[in-house]
N, C-alpha and C positions, 0 to 999 in steps of 0.2 A: 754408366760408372761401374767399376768395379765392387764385387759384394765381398763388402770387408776386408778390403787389399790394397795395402799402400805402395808407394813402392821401397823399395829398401835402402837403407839406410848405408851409404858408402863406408865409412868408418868401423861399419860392424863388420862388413865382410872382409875377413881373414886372408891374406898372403897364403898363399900353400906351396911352400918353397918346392923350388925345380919348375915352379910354373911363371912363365911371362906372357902377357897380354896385349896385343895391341890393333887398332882400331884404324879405317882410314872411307875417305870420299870417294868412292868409286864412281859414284855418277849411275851404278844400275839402273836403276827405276825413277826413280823420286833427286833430284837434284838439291844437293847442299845437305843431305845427309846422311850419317855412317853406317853404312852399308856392308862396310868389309872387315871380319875379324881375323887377326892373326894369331893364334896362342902356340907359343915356344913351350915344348919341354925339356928337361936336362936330361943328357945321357945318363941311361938303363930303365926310363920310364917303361912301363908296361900299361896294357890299354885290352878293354873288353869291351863290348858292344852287345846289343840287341839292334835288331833293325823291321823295318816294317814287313807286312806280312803280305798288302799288294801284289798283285803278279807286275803291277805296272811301274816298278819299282823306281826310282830315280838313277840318273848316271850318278850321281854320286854316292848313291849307296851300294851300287856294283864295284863301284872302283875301292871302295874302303873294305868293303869285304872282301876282295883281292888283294889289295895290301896289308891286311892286317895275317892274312894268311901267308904273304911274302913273309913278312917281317919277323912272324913268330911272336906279334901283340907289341913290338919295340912300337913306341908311338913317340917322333922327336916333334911334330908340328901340327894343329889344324889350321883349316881355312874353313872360315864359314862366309857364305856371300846372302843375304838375302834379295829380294824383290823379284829376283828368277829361279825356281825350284828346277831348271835342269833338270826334269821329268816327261816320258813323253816323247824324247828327242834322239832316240837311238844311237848308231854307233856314233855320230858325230858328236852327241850328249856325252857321250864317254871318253871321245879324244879334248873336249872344249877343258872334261873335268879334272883331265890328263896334265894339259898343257897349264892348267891354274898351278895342280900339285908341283910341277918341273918347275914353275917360276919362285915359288915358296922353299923349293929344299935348296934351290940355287941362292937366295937370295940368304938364308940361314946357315949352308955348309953342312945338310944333312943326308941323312938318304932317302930317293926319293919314292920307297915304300913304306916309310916311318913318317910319312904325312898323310893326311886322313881330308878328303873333302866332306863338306856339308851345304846343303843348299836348300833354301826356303823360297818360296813365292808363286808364281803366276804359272799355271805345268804348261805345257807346250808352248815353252817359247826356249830359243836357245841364250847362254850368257853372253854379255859381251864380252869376251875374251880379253879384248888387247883392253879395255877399260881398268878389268880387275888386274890383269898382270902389270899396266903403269902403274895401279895403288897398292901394288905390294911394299914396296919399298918405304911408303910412307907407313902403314901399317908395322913395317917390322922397326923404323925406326923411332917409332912409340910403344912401344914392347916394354913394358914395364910389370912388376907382380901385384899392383895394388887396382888396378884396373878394371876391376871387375865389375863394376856396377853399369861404365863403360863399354864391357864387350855385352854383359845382359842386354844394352838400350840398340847395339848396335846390329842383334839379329831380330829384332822385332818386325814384324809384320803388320795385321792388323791388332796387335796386343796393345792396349793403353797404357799400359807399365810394364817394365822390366821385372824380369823375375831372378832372382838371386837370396844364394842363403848360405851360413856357415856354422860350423860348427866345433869346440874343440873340447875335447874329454881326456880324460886322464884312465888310463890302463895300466895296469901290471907290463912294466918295462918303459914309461913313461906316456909321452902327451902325444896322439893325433888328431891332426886337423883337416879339415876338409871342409872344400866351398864348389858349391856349385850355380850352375845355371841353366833357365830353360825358359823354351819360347813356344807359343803358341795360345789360338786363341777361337779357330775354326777350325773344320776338316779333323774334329778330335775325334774318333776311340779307336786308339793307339792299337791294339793288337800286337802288338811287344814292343814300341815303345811308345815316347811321345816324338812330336814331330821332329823337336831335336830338343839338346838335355847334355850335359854332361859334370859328373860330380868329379871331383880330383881331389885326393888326398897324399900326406907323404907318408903314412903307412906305408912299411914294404910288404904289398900280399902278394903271393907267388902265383905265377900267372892261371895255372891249372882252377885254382882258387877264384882268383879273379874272375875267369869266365863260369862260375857257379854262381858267385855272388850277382856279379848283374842280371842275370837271372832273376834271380829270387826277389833283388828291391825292384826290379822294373814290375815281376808281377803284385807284390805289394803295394805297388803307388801306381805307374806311369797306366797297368794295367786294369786299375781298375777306374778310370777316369773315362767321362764321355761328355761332350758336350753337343753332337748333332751327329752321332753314331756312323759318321764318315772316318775310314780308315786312311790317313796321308800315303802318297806314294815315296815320303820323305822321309818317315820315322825315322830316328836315330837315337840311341841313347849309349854313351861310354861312360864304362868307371874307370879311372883314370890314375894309376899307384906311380909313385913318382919315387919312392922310399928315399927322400933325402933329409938330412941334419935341417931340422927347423932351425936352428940356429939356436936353441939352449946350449949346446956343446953334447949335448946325447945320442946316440945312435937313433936310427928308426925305428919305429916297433915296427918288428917281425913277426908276419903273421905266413904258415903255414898249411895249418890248419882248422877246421873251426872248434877243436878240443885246446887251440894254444889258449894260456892267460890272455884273456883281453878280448878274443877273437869276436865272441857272442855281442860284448859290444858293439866295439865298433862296428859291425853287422846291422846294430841295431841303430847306430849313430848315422850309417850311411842309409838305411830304410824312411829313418824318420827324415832327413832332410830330402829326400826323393819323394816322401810322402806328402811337406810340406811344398814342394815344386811344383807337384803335380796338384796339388787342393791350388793352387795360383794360377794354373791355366782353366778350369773351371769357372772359379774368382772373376778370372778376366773375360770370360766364356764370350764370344761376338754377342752384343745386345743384352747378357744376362741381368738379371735382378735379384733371382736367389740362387743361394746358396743350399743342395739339396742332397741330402747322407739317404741312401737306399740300401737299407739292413734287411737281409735276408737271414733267418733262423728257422732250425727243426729241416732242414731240407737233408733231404737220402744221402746226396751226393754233391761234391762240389758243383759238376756241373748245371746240373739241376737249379741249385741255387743261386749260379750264374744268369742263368736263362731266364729266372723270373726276372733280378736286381734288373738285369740289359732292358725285358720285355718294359717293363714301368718306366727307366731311365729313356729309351730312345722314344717311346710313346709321343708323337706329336700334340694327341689328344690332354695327355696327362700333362707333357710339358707346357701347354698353353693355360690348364687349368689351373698350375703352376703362377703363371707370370697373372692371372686376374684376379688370384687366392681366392677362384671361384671352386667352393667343394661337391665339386660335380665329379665324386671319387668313385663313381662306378666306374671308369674310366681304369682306373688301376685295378679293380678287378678283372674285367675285360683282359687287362697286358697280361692280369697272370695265369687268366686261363687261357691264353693262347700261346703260352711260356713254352710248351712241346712236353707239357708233364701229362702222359696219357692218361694214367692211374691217379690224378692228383682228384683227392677227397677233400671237395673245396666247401663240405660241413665240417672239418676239421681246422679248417685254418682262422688266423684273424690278422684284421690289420690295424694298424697302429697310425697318427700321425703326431710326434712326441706322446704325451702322455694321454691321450684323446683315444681312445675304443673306436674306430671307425665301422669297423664289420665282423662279426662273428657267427657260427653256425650257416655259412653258406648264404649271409647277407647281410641286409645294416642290423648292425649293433642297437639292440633294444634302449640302451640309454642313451644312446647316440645324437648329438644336438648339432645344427648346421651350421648353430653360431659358432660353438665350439671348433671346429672344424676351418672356421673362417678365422678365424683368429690366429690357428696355427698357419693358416697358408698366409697371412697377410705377416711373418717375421722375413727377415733377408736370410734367414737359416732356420731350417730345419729337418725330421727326421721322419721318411717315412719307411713302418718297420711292419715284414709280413713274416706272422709265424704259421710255417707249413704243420707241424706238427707231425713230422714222418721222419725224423732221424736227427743228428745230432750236430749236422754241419750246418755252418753260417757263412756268411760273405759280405765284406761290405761293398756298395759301388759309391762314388760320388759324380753330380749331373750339376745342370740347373735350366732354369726354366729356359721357354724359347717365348722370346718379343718381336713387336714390329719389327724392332733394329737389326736384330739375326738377319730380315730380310734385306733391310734396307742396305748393310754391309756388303753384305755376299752379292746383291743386282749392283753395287757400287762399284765391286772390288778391285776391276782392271781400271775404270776409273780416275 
Protein backbone atom coordinates (compact mmCIF):
# COMPACT_ATOMS: atom_id res chain seq x y z
CA UNK A 1 0.00 0.00 0.00
CA UNK A 2 0.94 3.24 -0.59
CA UNK A 3 2.71 5.54 2.52
CA UNK A 4 0.31 8.07 3.01
CA UNK A 5 -1.18 8.57 -0.54
CA UNK A 6 -4.47 8.50 -1.63
CA UNK A 7 -5.42 9.08 -4.77
CA UNK A 8 -6.68 12.42 -5.87
CA UNK A 9 -9.57 13.67 -5.65
CA UNK A 10 -11.09 14.46 -9.51
CA UNK A 11 -13.13 17.67 -8.53
CA UNK A 12 -10.05 19.29 -7.04
CA UNK A 13 -8.10 18.97 -10.11
CA UNK A 14 -8.26 22.30 -12.07
CA UNK A 15 -9.22 22.80 -16.06
CA UNK A 16 -6.01 24.63 -17.25
CA UNK A 17 -7.49 26.30 -20.20
CA UNK A 18 -5.92 25.64 -23.70
CA UNK A 19 -5.60 22.14 -22.31
CA UNK A 20 -7.73 19.01 -23.56
CA UNK A 21 -7.40 15.40 -22.50
CA UNK A 22 -8.26 12.43 -23.70
CA UNK A 23 -7.99 8.62 -23.06
CA UNK A 24 -8.57 5.29 -25.09
CA UNK A 25 -8.19 1.18 -25.27
CA UNK A 26 -5.36 0.50 -27.01
CA UNK A 27 -5.02 -3.12 -26.23
CA UNK A 28 -0.95 -2.47 -25.61
CA UNK A 29 -0.10 -4.87 -22.90
CA UNK A 30 -2.93 -5.62 -20.52
CA UNK A 31 -6.46 -5.73 -22.32
CA UNK A 32 -9.74 -3.71 -21.32
CA UNK A 33 -7.57 -1.13 -20.13
CA UNK A 34 -6.49 2.65 -20.87
CA UNK A 35 -3.57 2.65 -22.19
CA UNK A 36 -3.37 5.52 -24.44
CA UNK A 37 -3.33 9.38 -23.51
CA UNK A 38 -4.06 12.04 -25.94
CA UNK A 39 -3.70 15.73 -24.61
CA UNK A 40 -4.67 18.70 -27.16
CA UNK A 41 -3.10 22.00 -26.69
CA UNK A 42 -4.35 25.35 -28.14
CA UNK A 43 -2.51 27.40 -30.48
CA UNK A 44 0.76 29.46 -29.23
CA UNK A 45 1.25 26.89 -26.34
CA UNK A 46 4.94 26.68 -25.43
CA UNK A 47 6.69 23.56 -23.88
CA UNK A 48 10.09 22.76 -22.04
CA UNK A 49 11.52 19.59 -21.12
CA UNK A 50 14.17 17.80 -19.15
CA UNK A 51 14.82 14.34 -20.21
CA UNK A 52 16.81 11.38 -19.01
CA UNK A 53 20.42 11.14 -18.74
CA UNK A 54 20.75 7.13 -20.01
CA UNK A 55 22.85 6.68 -22.95
CA UNK A 56 20.07 4.09 -23.73
CA UNK A 57 17.63 6.66 -24.17
CA UNK A 58 14.00 5.82 -25.40
CA UNK A 59 12.89 6.42 -29.26
CA UNK A 60 10.57 8.56 -27.76
CA UNK A 61 12.56 10.77 -26.06
CA UNK A 62 14.92 11.25 -29.25
CA UNK A 63 12.13 12.06 -31.27
CA UNK A 64 10.77 14.97 -28.68
CA UNK A 65 13.83 16.43 -28.43
CA UNK A 66 13.96 16.64 -32.27
CA UNK A 67 10.86 18.15 -32.31
CA UNK A 68 10.76 20.40 -29.76
CA UNK A 69 13.83 21.83 -31.46
CA UNK A 70 11.81 21.71 -34.86
CA UNK A 71 9.15 23.49 -33.43
CA UNK A 72 10.97 26.17 -31.36
CA UNK A 73 9.08 24.61 -27.97
CA UNK A 74 5.42 25.26 -29.97
CA UNK A 75 3.80 22.03 -28.41
CA UNK A 76 0.06 21.56 -30.11
CA UNK A 77 -0.26 17.65 -28.76
CA UNK A 78 1.01 14.73 -26.68
CA UNK A 79 0.66 11.02 -26.89
CA UNK A 80 1.53 8.95 -24.04
CA UNK A 81 1.21 5.08 -24.47
CA UNK A 82 2.13 2.89 -21.65
CA UNK A 83 2.95 -0.94 -21.17
CA UNK A 84 5.74 -0.69 -24.00
CA UNK A 85 8.58 1.95 -23.23
CA UNK A 86 9.85 1.85 -26.86
CA UNK A 87 13.42 1.84 -25.50
CA UNK A 88 16.10 -0.36 -26.56
CA UNK A 89 14.52 -0.73 -30.21
CA UNK A 90 16.53 1.58 -32.47
CA UNK A 91 16.07 3.13 -35.67
CA UNK A 92 12.80 1.15 -36.11
CA UNK A 93 11.94 2.44 -32.14
CA UNK A 94 12.09 5.75 -33.77
CA UNK A 95 9.98 5.41 -37.02
CA UNK A 96 7.17 3.18 -34.74
CA UNK A 97 7.53 6.68 -32.51
CA UNK A 98 7.22 8.59 -35.77
CA UNK A 99 4.43 7.08 -37.35
CA UNK A 100 2.11 7.33 -33.69
CA UNK A 101 3.09 11.30 -33.75
CA UNK A 102 1.82 11.44 -37.91
CA UNK A 103 -1.32 9.57 -36.80
CA UNK A 104 -2.02 12.32 -33.72
CA UNK A 105 -1.18 15.60 -35.73
CA UNK A 106 -3.49 14.13 -38.54
CA UNK A 107 -6.20 13.23 -36.62
CA UNK A 108 -6.03 16.96 -34.71
CA UNK A 109 -5.03 19.28 -37.84
CA UNK A 110 -1.62 20.14 -36.27
CA UNK A 111 1.87 20.08 -37.15
CA UNK A 112 3.51 17.18 -36.89
CA UNK A 113 6.62 18.72 -34.84
CA UNK A 114 4.31 20.29 -32.30
CA UNK A 115 3.50 16.74 -31.10
CA UNK A 116 5.62 15.30 -28.34
CA UNK A 117 5.65 11.28 -27.83
CA UNK A 118 5.99 9.59 -24.35
CA UNK A 119 6.25 6.04 -23.74
CA UNK A 120 6.25 3.89 -20.38
CA UNK A 121 6.77 0.03 -19.83
CA UNK A 122 8.55 -3.07 -20.78
CA UNK A 123 12.21 -1.69 -22.76
CA UNK A 124 13.05 -3.95 -25.62
CA UNK A 125 10.11 -4.70 -26.93
CA UNK A 126 8.71 -2.66 -29.92
CA UNK A 127 4.86 -0.94 -29.87
CA UNK A 128 2.27 -2.08 -31.60
CA UNK A 129 1.85 0.49 -34.07
CA UNK A 130 -1.35 -0.13 -35.97
CA UNK A 131 -3.01 -0.92 -32.38
CA UNK A 132 -2.18 2.67 -31.05
CA UNK A 133 -2.92 4.43 -34.21
CA UNK A 134 -6.70 2.70 -34.56
CA UNK A 135 -7.06 4.26 -30.77
CA UNK A 136 -6.32 7.48 -31.80
CA UNK A 137 -9.34 8.47 -32.73
CA UNK A 138 -11.23 7.28 -29.82
CA UNK A 139 -8.65 9.04 -27.68
CA UNK A 140 -9.06 12.36 -29.50
CA UNK A 141 -12.82 11.95 -29.62
CA UNK A 142 -12.84 12.03 -25.60
CA UNK A 143 -10.71 15.08 -25.41
CA UNK A 144 -12.19 17.03 -22.95
CA UNK A 145 -10.36 19.68 -20.21
CA UNK A 146 -11.58 18.13 -16.96
CA UNK A 147 -10.00 14.76 -17.40
CA UNK A 148 -7.35 14.64 -15.69
CA UNK A 149 -7.59 12.25 -13.09
CA UNK A 150 -8.37 10.11 -16.17
CA UNK A 151 -5.18 10.72 -18.15
CA UNK A 152 -3.10 10.34 -14.60
CA UNK A 153 -4.77 6.46 -14.19
CA UNK A 154 -4.14 6.01 -17.88
CA UNK A 155 -0.22 6.21 -17.94
CA UNK A 156 0.18 4.05 -14.87
CA UNK A 157 2.30 1.25 -14.88
CA UNK A 158 3.09 -0.54 -11.91
CA UNK A 159 1.87 2.52 -9.82
CA UNK A 160 -1.26 1.76 -7.35
CA UNK A 161 -2.62 5.21 -7.75
CA UNK A 162 -2.68 8.02 -10.02
CA UNK A 163 -0.83 10.74 -9.42
CA UNK A 164 -2.14 14.31 -10.05
CA UNK A 165 -2.21 17.79 -8.47
CA UNK A 166 -3.33 21.57 -8.87
CA UNK A 167 -2.90 24.53 -8.02
CA UNK A 168 -4.26 28.24 -8.32
CA UNK A 169 -2.86 31.46 -6.88
CA UNK A 170 -3.30 34.90 -7.28
CA UNK A 171 -0.40 37.25 -8.49
CA UNK A 172 -0.03 40.78 -9.41
CA UNK A 173 -1.86 40.82 -12.77
CA UNK A 174 -4.25 38.29 -11.77
CA UNK A 175 -4.90 34.35 -11.29
CA UNK A 176 -2.67 31.35 -12.50
CA UNK A 177 -3.37 27.82 -12.59
CA UNK A 178 -1.81 24.86 -13.10
CA UNK A 179 -2.25 21.07 -12.97
CA UNK A 180 -0.20 18.50 -13.43
CA UNK A 181 0.67 14.76 -13.57
CA UNK A 182 3.15 12.01 -13.17
CA UNK A 183 3.72 8.28 -13.12
CA UNK A 184 6.04 6.09 -11.84
CA UNK A 185 6.83 3.79 -9.36
CA UNK A 186 10.27 1.69 -10.15
CA UNK A 187 13.31 2.17 -12.09
CA UNK A 188 13.23 5.71 -10.03
CA UNK A 189 16.46 8.22 -9.67
CA UNK A 190 15.49 10.33 -12.38
CA UNK A 191 18.66 12.12 -13.17
CA UNK A 192 16.78 15.19 -14.74
CA UNK A 193 13.67 13.88 -14.58
CA UNK A 194 11.06 11.59 -13.54
CA UNK A 195 10.01 8.73 -15.67
CA UNK A 196 7.34 11.03 -17.14
CA UNK A 197 5.59 14.17 -15.40
CA UNK A 198 4.24 17.02 -16.92
CA UNK A 199 2.85 20.33 -15.18
CA UNK A 200 0.78 22.83 -17.49
CA UNK A 201 -0.35 26.03 -16.57
CA UNK A 202 -2.09 29.23 -18.58
CA UNK A 203 0.51 31.54 -17.26
CA UNK A 204 2.29 33.04 -20.42
CA UNK A 205 6.10 32.44 -19.53
CA UNK A 206 8.21 33.21 -22.38
CA UNK A 207 9.98 30.40 -23.76
CA UNK A 208 13.64 31.43 -23.07
CA UNK A 209 12.16 31.40 -19.31
CA UNK A 210 10.53 28.49 -19.67
CA UNK A 211 13.42 26.35 -20.53
CA UNK A 212 15.33 27.74 -17.11
CA UNK A 213 12.34 27.11 -15.17
CA UNK A 214 12.08 23.37 -15.88
CA UNK A 215 15.25 23.19 -14.95
CA UNK A 216 15.22 24.45 -11.66
CA UNK A 217 11.71 22.52 -10.39
CA UNK A 218 12.84 19.28 -11.99
CA UNK A 219 15.98 19.67 -9.88
CA UNK A 220 14.03 20.79 -6.74
CA UNK A 221 11.51 17.80 -6.83
CA UNK A 222 11.79 15.29 -9.70
CA UNK A 223 15.69 15.33 -8.79
CA UNK A 224 15.94 14.71 -5.73
CA UNK A 225 13.61 11.56 -5.61
CA UNK A 226 14.86 7.79 -5.61
CA UNK A 227 13.32 4.91 -5.02
CA UNK A 228 15.82 1.87 -6.22
CA UNK A 229 18.61 4.27 -7.51
CA UNK A 230 17.94 2.98 -11.26
CA UNK A 231 18.00 5.84 -13.74
CA UNK A 232 14.67 5.10 -16.68
CA UNK A 233 15.77 5.17 -20.31
CA UNK A 234 12.32 7.08 -20.30
CA UNK A 235 12.67 10.15 -18.12
CA UNK A 236 10.64 12.90 -19.33
CA UNK A 237 9.39 15.76 -17.67
CA UNK A 238 7.55 19.17 -19.56
CA UNK A 239 6.33 22.46 -18.16
CA UNK A 240 3.95 23.22 -20.33
CA UNK A 241 2.74 27.42 -20.75
CA UNK A 242 -0.36 27.64 -22.73
CA UNK A 243 -0.95 31.64 -21.75
CA UNK A 244 -4.58 31.59 -22.32
CA UNK A 245 -7.88 33.56 -20.91
CA UNK A 246 -8.97 31.19 -17.86
CA UNK A 247 -12.16 32.39 -18.73
CA UNK A 248 -12.38 35.33 -15.77
CA UNK A 249 -12.39 37.80 -18.89
CA UNK A 250 -8.56 38.68 -17.88
CA UNK A 251 -5.61 38.55 -19.94
CA UNK A 252 -2.78 35.89 -18.94
CA UNK A 253 -0.32 36.71 -16.60
CA UNK A 254 2.75 37.51 -18.25
CA UNK A 255 5.75 36.45 -17.15
CA UNK A 256 9.08 37.50 -18.75
CA UNK A 257 11.30 37.43 -16.34
CA UNK A 258 11.96 36.26 -12.85
CA UNK A 259 12.12 40.15 -11.66
CA UNK A 260 8.27 40.56 -13.19
CA UNK A 261 5.41 40.92 -10.21
CA UNK A 262 4.38 37.60 -9.64
CA UNK A 263 7.17 35.84 -11.28
CA UNK A 264 8.86 34.38 -7.80
CA UNK A 265 5.57 32.92 -7.25
CA UNK A 266 4.53 31.20 -9.44
CA UNK A 267 8.13 29.60 -9.58
CA UNK A 268 7.45 28.62 -6.39
CA UNK A 269 3.74 27.50 -7.08
CA UNK A 270 5.08 25.31 -9.94
CA UNK A 271 8.19 23.85 -7.55
CA UNK A 272 5.83 22.94 -4.94
CA UNK A 273 3.35 21.01 -7.08
CA UNK A 274 6.51 19.18 -8.75
CA UNK A 275 7.61 18.61 -5.32
CA UNK A 276 4.35 17.14 -4.22
CA UNK A 277 4.44 14.76 -7.56
CA UNK A 278 7.47 13.64 -7.04
CA UNK A 279 7.07 12.89 -2.89
CA UNK A 280 4.01 10.51 -4.75
CA UNK A 281 6.13 8.42 -6.87
CA UNK A 282 8.29 7.56 -3.66
CA UNK A 283 4.70 7.16 -1.75
CA UNK A 284 3.79 4.76 -4.36
CA UNK A 285 7.56 3.44 -4.53
CA UNK A 286 7.14 -0.64 -5.90
CA UNK A 287 6.60 -2.49 -2.34
CA UNK A 288 7.37 0.67 -0.08
CA UNK A 289 6.27 1.00 3.48
CA UNK A 290 8.05 4.16 4.55
CA UNK A 291 8.14 7.25 3.78
CA UNK A 292 11.94 8.47 4.13
CA UNK A 293 13.45 12.59 4.14
CA UNK A 294 17.36 12.19 3.91
CA UNK A 295 18.71 15.65 5.18
CA UNK A 296 22.05 16.43 4.61
CA UNK A 297 23.54 19.67 6.58
CA UNK A 298 27.12 21.51 7.26
CA UNK A 299 28.31 19.81 3.86
CA UNK A 300 31.36 21.97 1.76
CA UNK A 301 29.64 21.77 -1.30
CA UNK A 302 26.47 20.83 -2.99
CA UNK A 303 27.80 17.88 -4.40
CA UNK A 304 29.29 16.46 -1.44
CA UNK A 305 26.17 16.67 0.16
CA UNK A 306 24.59 14.91 -2.62
CA UNK A 307 26.79 12.07 -2.45
CA UNK A 308 26.25 11.35 1.09
CA UNK A 309 21.86 11.91 0.87
CA UNK A 310 22.28 9.20 -2.54
CA UNK A 311 25.12 6.98 -0.57
CA UNK A 312 22.20 6.38 2.59
CA UNK A 313 19.15 6.61 0.19
CA UNK A 314 20.35 3.84 -2.58
CA UNK A 315 22.04 1.76 0.41
CA UNK A 316 20.30 -1.85 0.15
CA UNK A 317 21.64 -2.52 3.58
CA UNK A 318 20.00 0.75 5.17
CA UNK A 319 16.82 0.51 2.93
CA UNK A 320 15.99 -2.93 4.32
CA UNK A 321 16.99 -1.84 7.87
CA UNK A 322 14.39 0.67 6.90
CA UNK A 323 11.50 -1.67 5.96
CA UNK A 324 12.27 -3.99 9.68
CA UNK A 325 12.63 -0.58 11.81
CA UNK A 326 15.55 -2.70 12.78
CA UNK A 327 18.28 0.11 14.20
CA UNK A 328 21.09 -1.64 12.85
CA UNK A 329 22.21 2.16 11.86
CA UNK A 330 25.89 1.46 11.40
CA UNK A 331 24.63 0.90 8.20
CA UNK A 332 24.18 4.58 7.32
CA UNK A 333 27.52 5.26 8.56
CA UNK A 334 29.11 2.96 6.42
CA UNK A 335 27.11 4.78 3.14
CA UNK A 336 28.44 7.94 4.39
CA UNK A 337 31.83 6.97 4.75
CA UNK A 338 31.93 5.53 1.38
CA UNK A 339 29.99 8.85 0.15
CA UNK A 340 33.69 9.76 -1.90
CA UNK A 341 34.41 12.46 0.84
CA UNK A 342 38.16 11.77 1.16
CA UNK A 343 38.88 14.43 3.92
CA UNK A 344 35.54 13.73 5.59
CA UNK A 345 36.27 14.11 9.59
CA UNK A 346 33.75 11.63 10.70
CA UNK A 347 34.78 12.82 14.65
CA UNK A 348 32.96 15.95 13.46
CA UNK A 349 29.83 14.84 12.36
CA UNK A 350 26.34 13.35 13.74
CA UNK A 351 23.43 11.74 12.80
CA UNK A 352 20.18 12.29 13.63
CA UNK A 353 16.82 10.04 13.14
CA UNK A 354 14.01 12.88 13.89
CA UNK A 355 14.77 14.10 17.10
CA UNK A 356 16.89 10.89 18.36
CA UNK A 357 20.99 11.47 18.59
CA UNK A 358 22.07 8.43 16.80
CA UNK A 359 25.96 9.10 16.56
CA UNK A 360 28.29 11.64 17.37
CA UNK A 361 32.17 12.16 17.83
CA UNK A 362 32.94 9.34 15.22
CA UNK A 363 30.40 6.79 16.79
CA UNK A 364 27.26 5.87 18.75
CA UNK A 365 26.00 8.67 20.49
CA UNK A 366 26.65 8.34 24.38
CA UNK A 367 22.92 8.74 25.31
CA UNK A 368 21.92 6.80 22.49
CA UNK A 369 19.13 4.02 23.24
CA UNK A 370 18.00 1.31 20.57
CA UNK A 371 14.63 1.62 21.79
CA UNK A 372 14.58 4.96 20.90
CA UNK A 373 15.75 4.43 17.60
CA UNK A 374 13.15 1.57 16.97
CA UNK A 375 10.58 3.61 17.54
CA UNK A 376 11.57 6.11 15.05
CA UNK A 377 12.10 3.52 12.38
CA UNK A 378 8.82 1.73 13.21
CA UNK A 379 6.66 5.40 11.92
CA UNK A 380 5.48 5.26 7.87
CA UNK A 381 7.58 8.63 7.87
CA UNK A 382 10.34 9.89 8.90
CA UNK A 383 13.65 11.82 8.97
CA UNK A 384 17.16 10.75 8.80
CA UNK A 385 19.38 13.89 9.26
CA UNK A 386 23.49 13.87 9.08
CA UNK A 387 25.37 16.90 10.07
CA UNK A 388 28.87 17.02 8.35
CA UNK A 389 29.83 19.96 10.17
CA UNK A 390 32.41 21.28 7.25
CA UNK A 391 30.38 24.13 5.67
CA UNK A 392 27.14 25.60 5.15
CA UNK A 393 25.32 23.64 2.49
CA UNK A 394 22.44 21.33 2.88
CA UNK A 395 20.21 19.06 0.66
CA UNK A 396 17.30 17.32 0.98
CA UNK A 397 16.73 13.64 -0.91
CA UNK A 398 13.54 11.64 -0.40
CA UNK A 399 13.62 7.46 -0.65
CA UNK A 400 11.98 4.78 1.18
CA UNK A 401 12.40 1.58 2.26
CA UNK A 402 13.02 -1.59 -0.04
CA UNK A 403 10.43 -4.90 0.90
CA UNK A 404 9.80 -8.40 -0.11
CA UNK A 405 7.41 -6.91 -2.65
CA UNK A 406 10.11 -4.48 -4.45
CA UNK A 407 11.14 -8.12 -5.38
CA UNK A 408 8.26 -9.81 -5.81
CA UNK A 409 7.15 -6.73 -8.47
CA UNK A 410 10.00 -6.43 -10.55
CA UNK A 411 10.47 -10.89 -10.91
CA UNK A 412 6.63 -10.36 -11.84
CA UNK A 413 6.76 -7.51 -14.03
CA UNK A 414 6.50 -8.90 -17.60
CA UNK A 415 4.09 -11.17 -16.16
Amino acid sequence: MPVNLSAPDAARLLPVAGVELGTARAGIRKPGRRDLLVVRFSEGTRAAAVFTCNRFCAAPVTLSREHLQTSGGELRALVINTGVANAGTGAEGVENARQVCDAVAIALGVPIPAVLPMSTGVILEHLPVERIIAAVPEAVSNLAPDRWLEAAEAIMTTDTLPKAVSRRIEVPGGTVTMTGFSKGAGMIRPNMATMLGMIATDAAIVPALLQQWVKRVADASFNRITVDGDTSTNDTFLLVSTGQDSGTGQPPVKIASDTDPGAADVLQALTDTAIQLAQAIVRDGEGATKFVTIRVEGAGTEAEASAVAYAIAHSPLVKTAFFASDPNLGRILAAIGYAGIDDLDVQNLEVWLDDVRVASQGGRDPAYREEDGSRVLAQAEFTVRVVLNRGAVATTVWTCDLSHDYVSINADYRS
